[in-house]
C-alpha positions as CSV (number, residue, x, y, z in Angstrom):
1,X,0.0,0.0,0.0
2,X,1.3,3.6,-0.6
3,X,1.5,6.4,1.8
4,X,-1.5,9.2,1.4
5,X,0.7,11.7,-0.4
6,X,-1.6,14.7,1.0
7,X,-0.2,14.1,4.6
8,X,3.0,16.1,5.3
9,X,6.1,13.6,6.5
10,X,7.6,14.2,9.9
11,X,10.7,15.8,8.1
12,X,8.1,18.6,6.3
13,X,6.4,19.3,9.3
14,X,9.8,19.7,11.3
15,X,10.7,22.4,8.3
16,X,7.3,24.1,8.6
17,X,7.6,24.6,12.1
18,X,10.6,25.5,12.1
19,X,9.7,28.6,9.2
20,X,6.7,29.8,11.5
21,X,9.0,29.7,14.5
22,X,11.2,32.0,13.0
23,X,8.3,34.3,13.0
24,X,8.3,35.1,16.9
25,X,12.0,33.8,17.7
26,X,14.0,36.7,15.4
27,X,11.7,39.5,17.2
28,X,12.6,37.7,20.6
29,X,16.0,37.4,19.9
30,X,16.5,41.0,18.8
31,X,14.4,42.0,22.1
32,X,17.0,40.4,24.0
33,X,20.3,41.3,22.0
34,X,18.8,45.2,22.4
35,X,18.0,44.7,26.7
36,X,21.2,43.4,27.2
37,X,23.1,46.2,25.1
38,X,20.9,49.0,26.4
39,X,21.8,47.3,30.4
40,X,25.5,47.3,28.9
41,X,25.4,50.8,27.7
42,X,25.6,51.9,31.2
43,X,28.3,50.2,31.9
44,X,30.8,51.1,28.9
45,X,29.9,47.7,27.1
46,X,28.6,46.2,24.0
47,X,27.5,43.3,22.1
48,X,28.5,42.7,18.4
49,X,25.7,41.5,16.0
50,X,27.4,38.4,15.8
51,X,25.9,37.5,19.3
52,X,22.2,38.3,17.3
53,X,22.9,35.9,14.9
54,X,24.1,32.8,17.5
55,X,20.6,33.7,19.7
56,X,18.6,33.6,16.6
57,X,20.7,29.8,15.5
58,X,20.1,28.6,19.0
59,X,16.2,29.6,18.8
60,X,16.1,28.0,15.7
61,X,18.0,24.5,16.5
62,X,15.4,24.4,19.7
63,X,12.3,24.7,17.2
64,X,14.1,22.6,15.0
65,X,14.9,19.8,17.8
66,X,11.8,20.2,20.3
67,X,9.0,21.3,17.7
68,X,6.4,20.7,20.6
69,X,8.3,22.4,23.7
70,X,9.8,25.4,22.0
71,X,6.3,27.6,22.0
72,X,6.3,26.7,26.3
73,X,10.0,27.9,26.0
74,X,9.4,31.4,23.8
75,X,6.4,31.9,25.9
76,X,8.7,31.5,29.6
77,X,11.5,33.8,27.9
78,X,8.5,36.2,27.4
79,X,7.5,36.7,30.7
80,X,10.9,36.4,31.7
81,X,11.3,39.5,29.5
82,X,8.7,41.1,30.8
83,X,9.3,40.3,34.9
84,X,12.8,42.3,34.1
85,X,11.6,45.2,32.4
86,X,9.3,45.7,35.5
87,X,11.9,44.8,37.9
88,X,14.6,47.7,36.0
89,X,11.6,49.8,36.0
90,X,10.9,50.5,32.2
């Protein structure tokens, strides 16, 4: 018997989700990259871009990896986000 052909493969769904995790995992990656160099810029420090670009590969090898923990994982780096801009007072 042959496969349905109209059902995506576990290797096409992987992709997928990995494309539409890319979606909210670039924004949250720049979010972080930019608290962590406006936090530096008080203190004489920076981040190169190059730090951008390994935060965005790690978000993307975590979606690639654990397709049905990484939204659990964006959503706890979220609030994470969200618990320090309230703690720094922005």
């Amino acid at each position: 018997m042959r496969k349905d052909r109209g059902q995506a493969g576990p290797v096409e769904l992987r992709l997928i989700s990995l494309f539409a995790s890319l979606f909210f995992s670039v924004p949250t990656a720049f979010f972080i990259w930019l608290g962590v160099n406006r936090e530096l810029a008080y203190w004489g420090g920076f981040l190169s871009s190059h730090y951008l670009i390994a935060c965005i590969i790690i978000f993307a090898m975590m979606a690639l990896l654990l397709p049905g923990l990484f939204p659990s994982i964006l959503g706890g780096i979220w609030r994470g986000i969200l618990n320090i801009e309230r703690w720094w007072g922005w």
